[in-house]
Every structure is written in structure tokens, then in C-alpha cells.
C-alpha positions in Angstrom: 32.5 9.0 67.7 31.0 6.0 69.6 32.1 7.1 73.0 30.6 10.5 72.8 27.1 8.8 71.8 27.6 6.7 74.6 27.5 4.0 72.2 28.7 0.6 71.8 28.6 -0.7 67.8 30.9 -0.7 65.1 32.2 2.3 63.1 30.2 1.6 59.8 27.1 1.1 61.9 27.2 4.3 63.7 28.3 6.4 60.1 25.0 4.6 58.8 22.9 6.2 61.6 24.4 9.4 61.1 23.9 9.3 57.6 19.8 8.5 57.9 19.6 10.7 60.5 21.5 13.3 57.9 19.6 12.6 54.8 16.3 13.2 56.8 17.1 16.9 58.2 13.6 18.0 57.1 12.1 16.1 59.2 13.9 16.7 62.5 13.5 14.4 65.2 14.9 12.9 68.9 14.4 9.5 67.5 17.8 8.8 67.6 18.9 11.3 70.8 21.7 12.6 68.8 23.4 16.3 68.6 25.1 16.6 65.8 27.0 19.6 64.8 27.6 20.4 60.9 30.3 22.7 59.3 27.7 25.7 57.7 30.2 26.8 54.7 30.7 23.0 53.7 28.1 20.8 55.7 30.9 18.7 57.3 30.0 16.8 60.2 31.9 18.2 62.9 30.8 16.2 66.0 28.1 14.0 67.2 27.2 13.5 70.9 24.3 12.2 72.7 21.3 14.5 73.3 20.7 15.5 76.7 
């Protein structure tokens, strides 16, 4: 996951930012320049890359 976010931090660090980013989906925002893509039947994440 880290080398699609162009990212260079440990796996439990970038599942945390997913996860705030995640449990604040009402209010969307580019604060963390993120695309993630979630599974609509089961709300999976399917992959996270970096906005461009």
C-alpha cells in the first residue's frame, strides 16, 4: 500500500491513516491526498493510491 501512496512509513501507520481518513467519510476532504477505493456490497477497502 505504501508504494502506491508514494509513501515511506510503516504498515500500522499507514492502516491508521486510512482508518481516520475512513471513519471521517462525511466530511470529505484532500487533506490527506488519498484515493481510496471501497468494495460498495461490503465496504472493503480495495485500493489506496495517491490523489493526483
Amino acid at each position: 500500500m505504501n508504494k502506491k501512496l508514494g509513501l515511506n512509513q510503516n504498515e500500522s501507520a499507514t492502516k491508521l491513516m486510512v482508518n481516520n481518513i475512513l471513519s471521517k467519510s462525511d466530511d470529505v476532504s484532500r487533506q490527506y491526498q488519498v484515493e481510496l477505493t471501497i468494495n460498495a456490497s461490503n465496504y472493503r477497502l480495495i485500493t489506496a493510491s495517491k490523489y493526483q
